[in-house]
C-alpha positions as CSV (number, residue, x, y, z in Angstrom):
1,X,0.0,0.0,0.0
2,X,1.0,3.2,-0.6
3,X,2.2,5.6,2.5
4,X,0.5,8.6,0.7
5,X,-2.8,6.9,0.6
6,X,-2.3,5.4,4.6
7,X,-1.2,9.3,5.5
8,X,-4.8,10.2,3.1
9,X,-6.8,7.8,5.3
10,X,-5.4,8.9,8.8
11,X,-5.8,12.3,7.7
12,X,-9.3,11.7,7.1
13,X,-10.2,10.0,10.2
14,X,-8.9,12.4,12.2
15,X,-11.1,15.1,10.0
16,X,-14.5,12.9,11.2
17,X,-12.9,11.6,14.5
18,X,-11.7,14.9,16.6
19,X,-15.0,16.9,15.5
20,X,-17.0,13.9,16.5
21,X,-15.7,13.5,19.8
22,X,-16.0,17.4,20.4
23,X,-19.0,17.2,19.3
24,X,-20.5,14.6,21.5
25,X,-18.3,16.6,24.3
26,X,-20.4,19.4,23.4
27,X,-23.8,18.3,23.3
28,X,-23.3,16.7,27.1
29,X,-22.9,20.0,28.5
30,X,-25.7,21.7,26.7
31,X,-27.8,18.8,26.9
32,X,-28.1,18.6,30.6
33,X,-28.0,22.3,31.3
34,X,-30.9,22.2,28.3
35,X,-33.1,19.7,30.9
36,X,-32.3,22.1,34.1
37,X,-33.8,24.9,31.3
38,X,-36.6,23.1,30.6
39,X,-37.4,22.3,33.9
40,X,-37.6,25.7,34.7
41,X,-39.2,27.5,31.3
42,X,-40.8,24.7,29.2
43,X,-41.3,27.5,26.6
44,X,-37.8,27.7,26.0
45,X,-37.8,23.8,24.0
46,X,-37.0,25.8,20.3
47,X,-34.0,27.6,21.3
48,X,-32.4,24.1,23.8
49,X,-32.9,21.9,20.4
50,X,-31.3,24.9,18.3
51,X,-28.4,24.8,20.9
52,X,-28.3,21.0,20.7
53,X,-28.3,21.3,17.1
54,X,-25.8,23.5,16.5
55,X,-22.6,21.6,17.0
56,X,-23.9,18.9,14.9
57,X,-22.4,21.3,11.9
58,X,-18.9,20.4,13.1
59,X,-19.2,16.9,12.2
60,X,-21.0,17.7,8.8
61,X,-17.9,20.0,8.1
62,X,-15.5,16.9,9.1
63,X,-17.2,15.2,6.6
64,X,-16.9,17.5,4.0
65,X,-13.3,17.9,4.3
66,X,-12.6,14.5,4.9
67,X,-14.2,13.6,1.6
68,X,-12.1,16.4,0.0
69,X,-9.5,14.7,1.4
70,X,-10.2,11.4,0.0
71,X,-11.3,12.3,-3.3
72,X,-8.7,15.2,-3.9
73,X,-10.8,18.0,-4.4
């Protein structure tokens, strides 16, 4: 096997792998202080899922560049 294609390969796991893992990082915190929010002002459930949502956009953008990565765009 080539080392450039290995090195391509790490390179993209590490594109989906670190944002994932910040990701789920992320969405613990918020999650949980989302449920103390709720608890307190139920009318407040749009903006905790927008909050929850939000760092789901890292991982789409590891994605992305990991497929560039891959596919040499």
């Amino acid at each position: 096997m080539n080392l450039e294609k290995v090195l391509m390969a790490f390179a993209a796991a590490l594109a989906i792998g670190l944002p994932a893992l910040a990701t789920a990082w992320a969405q613990s915190k918020i999650g949980s202080a989302g449920a103390g929010t709720l608890a307190e002002k139920p009318e407040l459930s749009a903006t905790v899922i927008i909050m929850i949502a939000i760092p789901e956009t890292m991982v789409i953008l590891g994605f992305v560049v990991a497929a560039m990565i891959l596919f040499g765009v």
